[in-house]
PAMI-668691 format. One record per residue (C-alpha): chain; residue number from 1; x, y, z; residue in one letter. Coordinates in Angstrom, 3 decimals. Example, Ala and Ser with C-alpha at 12.3 -4.5 7.8 and 13.67 -1.06 7.14 Angstrom:
% PAMI-668691
- A,1,12.300,-4.500,7.800,A
- A,2,13.670,-1.060,7.140,S
This chain:
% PAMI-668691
- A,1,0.000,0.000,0.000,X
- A,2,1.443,3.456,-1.123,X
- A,3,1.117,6.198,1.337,X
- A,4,1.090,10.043,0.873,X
- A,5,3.395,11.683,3.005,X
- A,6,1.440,13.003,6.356,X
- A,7,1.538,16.852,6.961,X
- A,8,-1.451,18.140,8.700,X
- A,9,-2.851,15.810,11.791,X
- A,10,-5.659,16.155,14.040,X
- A,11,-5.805,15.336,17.399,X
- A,12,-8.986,13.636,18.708,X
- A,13,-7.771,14.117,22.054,X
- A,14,-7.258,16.349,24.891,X
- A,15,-4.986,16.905,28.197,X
- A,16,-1.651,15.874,28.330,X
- A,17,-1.770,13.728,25.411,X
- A,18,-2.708,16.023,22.915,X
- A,19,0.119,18.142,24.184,X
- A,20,2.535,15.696,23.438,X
- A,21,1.452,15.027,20.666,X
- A,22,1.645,18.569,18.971,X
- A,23,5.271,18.642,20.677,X
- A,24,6.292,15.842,18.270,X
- A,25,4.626,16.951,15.344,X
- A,26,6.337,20.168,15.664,X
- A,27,9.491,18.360,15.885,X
- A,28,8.827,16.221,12.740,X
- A,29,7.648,19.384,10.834,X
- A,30,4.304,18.086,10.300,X
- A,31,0.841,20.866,11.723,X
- A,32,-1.261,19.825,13.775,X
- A,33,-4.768,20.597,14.406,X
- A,34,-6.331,20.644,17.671,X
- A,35,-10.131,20.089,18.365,X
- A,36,-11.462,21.238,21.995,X
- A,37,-15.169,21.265,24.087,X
- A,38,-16.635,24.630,25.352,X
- A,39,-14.986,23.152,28.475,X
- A,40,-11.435,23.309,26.969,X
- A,41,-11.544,26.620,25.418,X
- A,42,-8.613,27.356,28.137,X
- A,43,-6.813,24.318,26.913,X
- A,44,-3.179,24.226,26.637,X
- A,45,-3.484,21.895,23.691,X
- A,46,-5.851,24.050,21.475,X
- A,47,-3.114,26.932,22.375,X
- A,48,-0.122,24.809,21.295,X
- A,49,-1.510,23.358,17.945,X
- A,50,-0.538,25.246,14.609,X
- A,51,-4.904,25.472,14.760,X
- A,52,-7.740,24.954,16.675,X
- A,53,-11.229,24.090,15.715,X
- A,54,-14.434,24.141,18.209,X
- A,55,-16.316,21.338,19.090,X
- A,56,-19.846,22.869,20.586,X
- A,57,-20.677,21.199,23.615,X
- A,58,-19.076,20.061,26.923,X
- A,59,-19.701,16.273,27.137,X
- A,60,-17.537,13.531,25.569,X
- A,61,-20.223,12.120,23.476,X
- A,62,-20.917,15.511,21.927,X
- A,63,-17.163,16.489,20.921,X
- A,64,-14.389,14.058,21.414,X
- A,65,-16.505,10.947,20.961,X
- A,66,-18.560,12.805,18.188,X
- A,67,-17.529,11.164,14.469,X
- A,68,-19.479,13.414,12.503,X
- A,69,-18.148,16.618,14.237,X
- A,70,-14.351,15.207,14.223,X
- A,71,-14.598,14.171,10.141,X
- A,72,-16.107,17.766,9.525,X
- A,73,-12.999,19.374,11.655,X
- A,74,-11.023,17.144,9.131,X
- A,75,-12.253,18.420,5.837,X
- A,76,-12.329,22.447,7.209,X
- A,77,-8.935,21.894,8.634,X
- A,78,-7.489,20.208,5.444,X
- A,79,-6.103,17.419,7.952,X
- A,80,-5.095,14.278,5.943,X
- A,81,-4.218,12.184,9.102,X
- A,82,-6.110,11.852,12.565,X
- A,83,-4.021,10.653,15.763,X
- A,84,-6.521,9.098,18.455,X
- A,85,-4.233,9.983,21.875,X
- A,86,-5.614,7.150,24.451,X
- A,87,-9.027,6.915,25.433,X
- A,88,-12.086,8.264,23.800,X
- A,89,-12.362,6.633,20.647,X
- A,90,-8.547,5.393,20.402,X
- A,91,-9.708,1.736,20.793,X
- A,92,-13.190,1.725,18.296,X
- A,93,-12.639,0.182,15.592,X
- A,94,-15.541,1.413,13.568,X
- A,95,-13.742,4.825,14.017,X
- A,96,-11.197,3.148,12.110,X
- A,97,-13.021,2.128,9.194,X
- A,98,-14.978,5.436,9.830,X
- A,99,-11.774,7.493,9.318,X
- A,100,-9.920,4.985,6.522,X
- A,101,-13.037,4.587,4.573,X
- A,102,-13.445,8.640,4.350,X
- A,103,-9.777,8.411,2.454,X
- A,104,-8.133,9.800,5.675,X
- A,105,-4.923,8.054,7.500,X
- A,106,-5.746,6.794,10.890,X
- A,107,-2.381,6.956,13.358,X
- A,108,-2.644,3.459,14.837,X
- A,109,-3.381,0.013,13.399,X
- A,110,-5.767,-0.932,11.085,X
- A,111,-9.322,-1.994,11.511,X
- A,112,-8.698,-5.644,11.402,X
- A,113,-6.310,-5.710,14.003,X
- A,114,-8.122,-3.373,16.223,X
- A,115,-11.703,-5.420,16.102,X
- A,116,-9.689,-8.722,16.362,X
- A,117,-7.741,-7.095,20.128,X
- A,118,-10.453,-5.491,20.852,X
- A,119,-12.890,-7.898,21.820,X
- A,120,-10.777,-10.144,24.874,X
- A,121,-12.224,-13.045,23.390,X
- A,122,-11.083,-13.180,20.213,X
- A,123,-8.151,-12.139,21.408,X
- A,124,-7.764,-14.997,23.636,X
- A,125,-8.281,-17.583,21.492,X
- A,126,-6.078,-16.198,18.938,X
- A,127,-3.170,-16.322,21.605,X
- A,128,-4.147,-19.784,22.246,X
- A,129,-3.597,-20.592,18.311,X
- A,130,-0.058,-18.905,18.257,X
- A,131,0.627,-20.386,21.707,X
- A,132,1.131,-17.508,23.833,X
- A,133,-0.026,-18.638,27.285,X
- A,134,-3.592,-17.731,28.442,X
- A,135,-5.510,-17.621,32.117,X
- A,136,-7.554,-21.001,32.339,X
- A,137,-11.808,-19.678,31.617,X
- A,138,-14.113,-19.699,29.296,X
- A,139,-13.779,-21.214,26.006,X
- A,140,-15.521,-18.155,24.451,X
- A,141,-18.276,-15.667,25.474,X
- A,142,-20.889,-16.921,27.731,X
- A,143,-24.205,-17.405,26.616,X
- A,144,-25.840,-18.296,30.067,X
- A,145,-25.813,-18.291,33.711,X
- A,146,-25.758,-22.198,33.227,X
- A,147,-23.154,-22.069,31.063,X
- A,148,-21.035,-19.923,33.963,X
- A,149,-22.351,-22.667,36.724,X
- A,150,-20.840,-25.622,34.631,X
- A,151,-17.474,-23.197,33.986,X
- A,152,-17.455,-22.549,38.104,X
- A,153,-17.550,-26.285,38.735,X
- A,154,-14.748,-26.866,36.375,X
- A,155,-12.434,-24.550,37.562,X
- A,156,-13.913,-23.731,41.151,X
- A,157,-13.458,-20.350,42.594,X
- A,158,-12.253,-17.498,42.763,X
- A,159,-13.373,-15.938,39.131,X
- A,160,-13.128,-13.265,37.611,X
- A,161,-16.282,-11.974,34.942,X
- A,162,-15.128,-9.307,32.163,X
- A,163,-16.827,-7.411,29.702,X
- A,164,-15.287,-9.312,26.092,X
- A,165,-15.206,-5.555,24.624,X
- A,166,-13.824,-3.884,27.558,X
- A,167,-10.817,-2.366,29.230,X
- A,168,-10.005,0.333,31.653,X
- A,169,-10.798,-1.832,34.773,X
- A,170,-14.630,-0.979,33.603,X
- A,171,-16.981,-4.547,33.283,X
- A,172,-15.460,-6.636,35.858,X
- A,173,-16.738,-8.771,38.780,X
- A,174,-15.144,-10.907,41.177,X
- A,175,-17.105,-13.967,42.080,X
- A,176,-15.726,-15.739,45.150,X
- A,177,-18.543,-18.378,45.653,X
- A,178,-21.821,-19.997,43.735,X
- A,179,-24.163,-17.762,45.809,X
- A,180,-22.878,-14.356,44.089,X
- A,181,-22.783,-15.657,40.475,X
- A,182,-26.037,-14.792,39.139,X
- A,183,-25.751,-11.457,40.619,X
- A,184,-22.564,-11.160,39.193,X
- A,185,-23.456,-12.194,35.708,X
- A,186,-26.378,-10.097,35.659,X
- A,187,-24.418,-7.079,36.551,X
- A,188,-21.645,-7.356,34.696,X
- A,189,-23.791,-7.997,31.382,X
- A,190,-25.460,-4.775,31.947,X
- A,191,-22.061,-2.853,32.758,X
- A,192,-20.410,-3.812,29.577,X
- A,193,-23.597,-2.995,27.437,X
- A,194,-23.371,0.251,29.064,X
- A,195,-20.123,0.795,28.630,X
- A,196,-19.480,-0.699,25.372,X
- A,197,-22.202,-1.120,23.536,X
- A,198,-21.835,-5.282,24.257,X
- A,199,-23.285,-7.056,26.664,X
- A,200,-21.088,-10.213,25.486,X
- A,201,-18.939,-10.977,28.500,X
- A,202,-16.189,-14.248,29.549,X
- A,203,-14.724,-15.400,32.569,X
- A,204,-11.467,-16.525,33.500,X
- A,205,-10.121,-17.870,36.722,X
- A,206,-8.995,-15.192,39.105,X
- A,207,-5.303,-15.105,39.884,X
- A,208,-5.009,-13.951,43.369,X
- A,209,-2.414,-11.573,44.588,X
- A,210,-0.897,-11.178,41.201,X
- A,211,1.800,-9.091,39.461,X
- A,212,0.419,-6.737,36.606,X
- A,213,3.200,-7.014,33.773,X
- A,214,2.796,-5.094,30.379,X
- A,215,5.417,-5.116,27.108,X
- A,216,5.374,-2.311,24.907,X
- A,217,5.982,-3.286,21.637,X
- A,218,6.050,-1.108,17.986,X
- A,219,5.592,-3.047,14.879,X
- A,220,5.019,-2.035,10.556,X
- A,221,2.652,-4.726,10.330,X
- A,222,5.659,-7.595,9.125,X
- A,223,8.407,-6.912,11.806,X
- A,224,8.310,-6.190,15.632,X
- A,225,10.696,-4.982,18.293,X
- A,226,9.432,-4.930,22.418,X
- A,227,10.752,-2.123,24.560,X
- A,228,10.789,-4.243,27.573,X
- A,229,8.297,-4.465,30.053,X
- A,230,6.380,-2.139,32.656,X
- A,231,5.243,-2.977,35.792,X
- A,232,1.617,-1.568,36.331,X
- A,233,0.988,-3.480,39.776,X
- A,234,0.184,-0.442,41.910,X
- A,235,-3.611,-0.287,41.065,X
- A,236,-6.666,1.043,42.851,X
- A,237,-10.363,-0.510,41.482,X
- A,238,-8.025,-1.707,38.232,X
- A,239,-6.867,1.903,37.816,X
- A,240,-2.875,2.273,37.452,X
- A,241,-1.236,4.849,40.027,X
- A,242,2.429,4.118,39.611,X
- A,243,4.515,2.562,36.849,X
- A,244,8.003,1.796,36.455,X
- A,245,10.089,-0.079,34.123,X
- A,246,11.931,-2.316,34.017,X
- A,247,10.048,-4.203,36.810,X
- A,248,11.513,-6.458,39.672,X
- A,249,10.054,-8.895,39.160,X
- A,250,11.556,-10.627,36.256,X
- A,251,15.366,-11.554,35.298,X
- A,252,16.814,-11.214,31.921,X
- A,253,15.794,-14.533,30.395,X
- A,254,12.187,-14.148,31.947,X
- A,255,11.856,-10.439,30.146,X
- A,256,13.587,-11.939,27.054,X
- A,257,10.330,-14.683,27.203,X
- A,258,7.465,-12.390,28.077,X
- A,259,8.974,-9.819,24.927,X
- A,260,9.179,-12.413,22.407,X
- A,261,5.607,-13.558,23.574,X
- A,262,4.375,-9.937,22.955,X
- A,263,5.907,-9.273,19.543,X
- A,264,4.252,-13.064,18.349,X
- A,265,0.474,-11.339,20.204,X
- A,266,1.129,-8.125,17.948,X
- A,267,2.042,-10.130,14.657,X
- A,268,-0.422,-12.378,14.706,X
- A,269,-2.651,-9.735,13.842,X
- A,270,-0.290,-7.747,11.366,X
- A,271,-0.179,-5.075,13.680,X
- A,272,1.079,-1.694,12.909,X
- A,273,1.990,1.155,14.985,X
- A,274,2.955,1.076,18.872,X
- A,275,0.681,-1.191,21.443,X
- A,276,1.069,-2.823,24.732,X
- A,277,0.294,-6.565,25.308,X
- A,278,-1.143,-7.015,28.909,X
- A,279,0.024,-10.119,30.809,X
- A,280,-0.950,-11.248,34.712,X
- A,281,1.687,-13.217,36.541,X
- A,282,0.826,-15.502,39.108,X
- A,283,4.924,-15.574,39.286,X
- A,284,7.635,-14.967,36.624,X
- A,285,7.113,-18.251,35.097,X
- A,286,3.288,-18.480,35.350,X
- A,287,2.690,-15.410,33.535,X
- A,288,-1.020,-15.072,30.813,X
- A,289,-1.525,-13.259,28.347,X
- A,290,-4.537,-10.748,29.412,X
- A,291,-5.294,-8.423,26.708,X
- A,292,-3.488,-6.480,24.295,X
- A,293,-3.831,-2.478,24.147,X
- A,294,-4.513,-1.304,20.494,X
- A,295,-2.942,2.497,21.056,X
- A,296,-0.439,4.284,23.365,X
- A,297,-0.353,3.738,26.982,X
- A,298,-0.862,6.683,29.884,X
- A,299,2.390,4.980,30.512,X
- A,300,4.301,5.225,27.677,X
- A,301,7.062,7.778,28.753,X
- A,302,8.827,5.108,31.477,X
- A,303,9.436,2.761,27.904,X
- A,304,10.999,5.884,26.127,X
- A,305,12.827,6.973,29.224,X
- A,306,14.713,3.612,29.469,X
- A,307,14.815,3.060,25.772,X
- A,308,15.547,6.546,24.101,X
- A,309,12.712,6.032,21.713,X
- A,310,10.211,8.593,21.114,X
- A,311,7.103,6.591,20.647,X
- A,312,4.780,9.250,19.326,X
- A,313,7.294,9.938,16.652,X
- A,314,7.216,5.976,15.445,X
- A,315,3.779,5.813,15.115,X
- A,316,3.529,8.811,12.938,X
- A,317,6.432,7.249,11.185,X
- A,318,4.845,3.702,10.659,X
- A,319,1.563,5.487,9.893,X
- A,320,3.258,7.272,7.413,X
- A,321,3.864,3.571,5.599,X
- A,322,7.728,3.675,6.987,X
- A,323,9.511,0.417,8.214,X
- A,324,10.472,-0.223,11.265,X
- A,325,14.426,1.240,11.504,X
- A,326,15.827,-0.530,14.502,X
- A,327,15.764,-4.404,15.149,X
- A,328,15.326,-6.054,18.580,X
- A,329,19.208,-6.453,19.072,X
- A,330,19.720,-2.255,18.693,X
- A,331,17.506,-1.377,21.391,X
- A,332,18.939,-1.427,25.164,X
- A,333,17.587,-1.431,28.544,X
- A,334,19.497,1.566,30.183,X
- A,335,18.360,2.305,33.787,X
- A,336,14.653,2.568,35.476,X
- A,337,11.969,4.722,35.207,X
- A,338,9.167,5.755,37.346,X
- A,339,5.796,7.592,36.233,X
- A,340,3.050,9.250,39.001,X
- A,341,-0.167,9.934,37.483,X
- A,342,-1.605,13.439,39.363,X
- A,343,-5.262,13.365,39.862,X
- A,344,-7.348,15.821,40.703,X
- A,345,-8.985,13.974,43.358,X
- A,346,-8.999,13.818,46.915,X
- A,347,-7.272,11.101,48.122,X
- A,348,-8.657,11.889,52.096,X
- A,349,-12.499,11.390,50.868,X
- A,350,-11.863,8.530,48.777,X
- A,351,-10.846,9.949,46.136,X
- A,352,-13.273,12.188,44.942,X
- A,353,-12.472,14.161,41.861,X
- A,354,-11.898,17.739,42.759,X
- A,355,-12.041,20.441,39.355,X
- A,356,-11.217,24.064,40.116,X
- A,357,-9.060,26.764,39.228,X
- A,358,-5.194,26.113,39.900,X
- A,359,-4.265,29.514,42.174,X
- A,360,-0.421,28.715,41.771,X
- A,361,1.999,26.155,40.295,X
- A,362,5.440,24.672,40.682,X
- A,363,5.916,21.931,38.585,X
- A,364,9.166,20.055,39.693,X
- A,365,12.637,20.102,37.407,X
- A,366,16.399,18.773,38.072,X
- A,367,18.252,16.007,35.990,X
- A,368,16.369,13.099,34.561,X
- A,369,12.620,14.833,35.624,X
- A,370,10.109,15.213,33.217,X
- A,371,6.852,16.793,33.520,X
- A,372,3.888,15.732,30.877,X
- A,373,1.072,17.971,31.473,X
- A,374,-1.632,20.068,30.431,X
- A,375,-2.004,22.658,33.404,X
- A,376,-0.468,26.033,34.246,X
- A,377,-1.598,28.534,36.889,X
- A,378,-4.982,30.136,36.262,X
- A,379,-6.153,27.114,34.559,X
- A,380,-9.858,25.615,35.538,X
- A,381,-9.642,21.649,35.511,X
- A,382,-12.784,20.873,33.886,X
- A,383,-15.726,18.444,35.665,X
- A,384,-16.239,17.009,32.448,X
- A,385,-13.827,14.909,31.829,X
- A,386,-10.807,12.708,33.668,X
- A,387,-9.463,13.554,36.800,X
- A,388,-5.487,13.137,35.669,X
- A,389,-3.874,16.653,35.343,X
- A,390,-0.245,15.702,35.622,X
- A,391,2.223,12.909,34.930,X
- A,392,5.632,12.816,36.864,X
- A,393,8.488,11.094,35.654,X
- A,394,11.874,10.044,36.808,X
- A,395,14.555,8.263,35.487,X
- A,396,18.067,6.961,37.537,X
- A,397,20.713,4.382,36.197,X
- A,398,19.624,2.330,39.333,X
- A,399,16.499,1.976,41.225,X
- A,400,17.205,3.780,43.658,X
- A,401,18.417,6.863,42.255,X
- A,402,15.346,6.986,39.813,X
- A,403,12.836,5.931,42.968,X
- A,404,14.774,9.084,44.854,X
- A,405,14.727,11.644,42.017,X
- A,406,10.611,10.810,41.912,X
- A,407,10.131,11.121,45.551,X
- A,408,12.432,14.886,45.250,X
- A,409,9.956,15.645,42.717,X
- A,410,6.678,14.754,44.320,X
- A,411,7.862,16.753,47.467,X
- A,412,8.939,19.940,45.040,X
- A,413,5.647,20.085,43.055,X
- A,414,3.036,22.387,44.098,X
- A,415,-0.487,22.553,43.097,X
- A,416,-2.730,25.524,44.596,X
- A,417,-6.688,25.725,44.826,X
- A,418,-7.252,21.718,44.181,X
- A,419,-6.671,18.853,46.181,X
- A,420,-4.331,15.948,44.175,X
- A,421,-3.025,12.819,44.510,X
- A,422,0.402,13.938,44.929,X
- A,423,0.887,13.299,48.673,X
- A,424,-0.836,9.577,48.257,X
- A,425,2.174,9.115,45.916,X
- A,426,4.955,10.052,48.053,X
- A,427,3.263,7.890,51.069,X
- A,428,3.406,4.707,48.409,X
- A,429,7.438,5.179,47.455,X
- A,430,8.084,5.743,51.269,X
- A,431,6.639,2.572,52.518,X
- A,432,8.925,-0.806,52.919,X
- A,433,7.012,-2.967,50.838,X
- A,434,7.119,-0.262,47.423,X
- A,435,10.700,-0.126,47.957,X
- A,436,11.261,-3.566,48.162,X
- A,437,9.684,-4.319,45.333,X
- A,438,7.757,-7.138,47.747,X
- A,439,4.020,-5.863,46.032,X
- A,440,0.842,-7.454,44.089,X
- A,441,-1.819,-5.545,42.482,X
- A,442,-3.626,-5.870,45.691,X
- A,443,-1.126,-3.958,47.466,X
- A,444,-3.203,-0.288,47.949,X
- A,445,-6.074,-2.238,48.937,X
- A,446,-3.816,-4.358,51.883,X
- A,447,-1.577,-1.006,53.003,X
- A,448,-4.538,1.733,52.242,X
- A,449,-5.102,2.266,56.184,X
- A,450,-1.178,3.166,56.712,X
- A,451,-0.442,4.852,53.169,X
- A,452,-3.675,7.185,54.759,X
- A,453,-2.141,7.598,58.195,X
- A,454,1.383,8.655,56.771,X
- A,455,-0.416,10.915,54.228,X
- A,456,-1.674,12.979,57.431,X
- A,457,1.491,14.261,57.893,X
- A,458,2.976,15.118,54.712,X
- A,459,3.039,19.041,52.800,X
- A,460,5.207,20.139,49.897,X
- A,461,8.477,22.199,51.253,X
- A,462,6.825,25.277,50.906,X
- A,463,3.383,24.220,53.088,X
- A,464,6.021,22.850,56.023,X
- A,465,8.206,26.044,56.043,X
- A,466,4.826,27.794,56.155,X
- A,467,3.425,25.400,58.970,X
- A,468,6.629,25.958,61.105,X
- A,469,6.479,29.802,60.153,X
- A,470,3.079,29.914,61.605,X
- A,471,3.617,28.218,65.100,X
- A,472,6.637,30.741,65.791,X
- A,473,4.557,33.672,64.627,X
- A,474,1.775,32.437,67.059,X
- A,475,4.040,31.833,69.458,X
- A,476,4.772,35.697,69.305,X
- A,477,1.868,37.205,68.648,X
- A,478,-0.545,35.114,70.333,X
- A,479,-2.716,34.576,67.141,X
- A,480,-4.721,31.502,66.537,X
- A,481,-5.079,32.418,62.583,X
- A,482,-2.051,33.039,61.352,X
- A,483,-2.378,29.781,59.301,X
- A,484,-5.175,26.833,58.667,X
- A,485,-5.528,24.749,61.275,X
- A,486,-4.476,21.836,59.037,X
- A,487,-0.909,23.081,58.897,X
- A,488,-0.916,24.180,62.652,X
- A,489,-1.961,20.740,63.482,X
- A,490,0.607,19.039,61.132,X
- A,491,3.348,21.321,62.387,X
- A,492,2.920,20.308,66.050,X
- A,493,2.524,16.610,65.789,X
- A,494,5.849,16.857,63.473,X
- A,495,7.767,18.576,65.842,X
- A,496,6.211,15.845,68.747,X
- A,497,7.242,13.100,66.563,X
- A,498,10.830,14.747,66.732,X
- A,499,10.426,15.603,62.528,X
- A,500,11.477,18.849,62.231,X
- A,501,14.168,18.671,60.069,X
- A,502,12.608,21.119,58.127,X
């Protein structure tokens, strides 16, 4: 197939992703077009891009998830290639077609291999045909509550039910006994036909206490290369907090396995672009295929950082009809990376998203820190959509150094007017099972009491001067206001606790 050279793309995105995204293009000297919402007028995205184009409304299903509106902003823009970003419609493959079929260049694989990975049981079956290794379940979709009972009695309990078109830690139940199938069925059925638009769901057995182990691989549809793994373990309700790569838990020959595993997922399906095949380890030799991710990862920047790849840039390339340049021997694993996702939540009330207006902002910087964002001081984080506002990270030539530079950075950044997840973070990298590297996917759940109690107590550099500030100012003047009673509070339990080193 003959491609035309790509020079004008739109980005069917927002946040931090569609920043990055225009960053690159820039780079490669191709436009870029960026769409927003009436919420995302103030977007740093539809400031960055060489043009921006409207999409009326506020809600995801009337502009980012909106075909008709996104082809239009095609045509007026004279776009001849559309990036997806992650989520929103990144992962529909009739958006595909959609997009190919109106002569347009969609960056990401085709539809074929996108309707084939997208649905988990196709995809699992598939694997079974190439002989990648798969969790023991269903032989299929289930077509009945009888049809779970006789599964159940197979391959007893604990299971796990999942939406066959889903993803995102949306469409899942855990069933831990015969009483709470039907209820489980039931539900999940109508969670994935909410969510997805297919009620079609599968079980598998449920792995208990596993590890969560992910390669990123980039393919032109013949050959494929792996960047090594990630290690996406540190979950809450199937949601990733903190990445790194490489991960702990496997040695050389086990990562050499698991990659070559990944690359024969991604081929089997002449994939083309960048994607990350999903595996669940019950240990480093028990590991399952899970699912394979048809676009780029939230986590993406930990593979570059440890790679020196710029990811963005090869799927514009291999979109672009280019060849893979590299082969699996000239890429190298060179140190560890770390990535914290920043939510706008509140991680004291359950973590209850938390828009507003950012009142001031001190991103952190120093060697091997990088910053992918979408905020800046002034900005309103819009209800609308996702909570994340921020991604942190670090890279070190060890461990250590890289775990360090991230916990420096999470202390240095400063975000004014909204609660964030920040301070959850730095509780997770202090505490002795994190650093270890001794964790499961269950480990938030297990440690959530103590990673709350040590949160109590921590502030960014500038809140603790200001909390110690206060209680000699009081002390002076006799003032019960000089500062919130928050800090005040903090500040005298520190200095009772003998942590004043401040």
């Amino acid at each position: 197939m003959t491609h035309k050279k790509i020079q004008r793309v739109l980005i069917a995105n927002r946040g931090e992703i569609a920043v990055r995204i225009v960053r690159t293009l820039k780079e490669m000297g191709i436009s870029s077009v960026a769409v927003y919402s009436d919420a995302d007028v103030d977007s740093m995205h539809r400031k960055a891009a060489d043009l921006a184009i409207n999409l009326p409304g506020r809600t995801a299903a009337d502009t980012y998830l909106n075909v008709p509106a996104l082809l239009n902003a095609m045509k007026a823009s004279n776009a001849d290639a559309i990036h997806p970003g992650y989520g929103f419609l990144s992962e529909n493959s009739e958006f595909v077609k959609t997009v190919s079929e109106a002569g347009y260049t969609f960056i990401g694989p085709n539809f074929q291999s996108m309707e084939t990975m997208g649905n988990k049981v196709t995809a699992k079956d598939l694997m079974k045909k190439h002989e990648v290794p798969t969790v023991p379940g269903s032989d299929g979709e289930l077509h009945s509550l009888a049809e779970l009972e006789e599964l159940a009695a197979n391959i007893g309990y604990p299971l796990i039910l999942k939406a066959a078109a889903g993803g995102g830690g949306r469409g899942m139940r855990e069933v831990t006994k015969q009483e709470e199938l039907k209820d489980a069925y039931e539900a999940c059925s109508r969670e994935a036909l909410s969510y997805f638009g297919n009620p079609s769901i599968f079980a598998e057995r449920l792995l208990v206490d596993p590890r969560h182990i992910e390669i990123q691989v980039l393919c032109d549809g013949k050959n494929g290369v792996h960047l090594f793994e990630r290690d996406c373990s540190i979950q809450r309700r199937h949601q990733k907090l903190i990445e790194e790569a490489p991960s702990l838990f496997l040695n050389d020959e086990q990562r050499e396995r698991l990659g070559k595993f990944a690359v024969k997922a991604a081929l089997a399906v002449g994939y083309q672009g960048v994607g990350t095949v999903e595996f669940i380890c019950e240990s480093p030799e028990k590991a399952y295929f899970m699912e394979m991710n048809t676009r780029i990862q939230v986590e993406h920047p930990v593979s570059e950082m440890i790679t020196g790849i710029d990811l963005v840039r090869e799927q514009i390339r291999v979109a672009n009809g280019e060849s893979l340049t590299m082969t699996q021997d000239d890429i190298q694993l060179n140190g560890w990376s770390f990535e914290a996702r920043i939510n706008a939540e509140d991680a004291t009330m359950d973590f209850m998203p938390k828009p507003g207006e950012i009142t001031n902002l001190h991103l952190p910087m120093g060697p091997f820190t990088r910053v992918d964002t979408h905020i800046y001081e002034g900005y309103k984080v819009p209800e609308d959509y996702d909570s994340m506002i921020a991604k942190v990270i670090t890279w070190g030539p060890t461990r250590d150094l890289a775990l360090e530079r991230l916990k420096r950075s999470l202390a240095e950044m400063e975000i004014g007017g909204i609660p964030t997840t920040a301070r959850f973070h730095e509780a997770i990298i202090d505490h002795n099972r994190f650093r270890s590297g001794e964790f499961t996917t269950s480990f938030v759940v297990e440690e959530y009491d103590s990673l709350q109690k040590a949160m109590q107590y921590q502030e960014g550099p500038y809140e603790k001067a200001g909390a110690f500030a206060a209680i000699a100012v009081e002390a002076k003047s006799g003032s019960p206001k000089v500062n919130t009673d928050f800090r005040r509070n903090w500040a005298q339990q520190a200095i009772a606790d003998g942590n004043h080193q401040t």
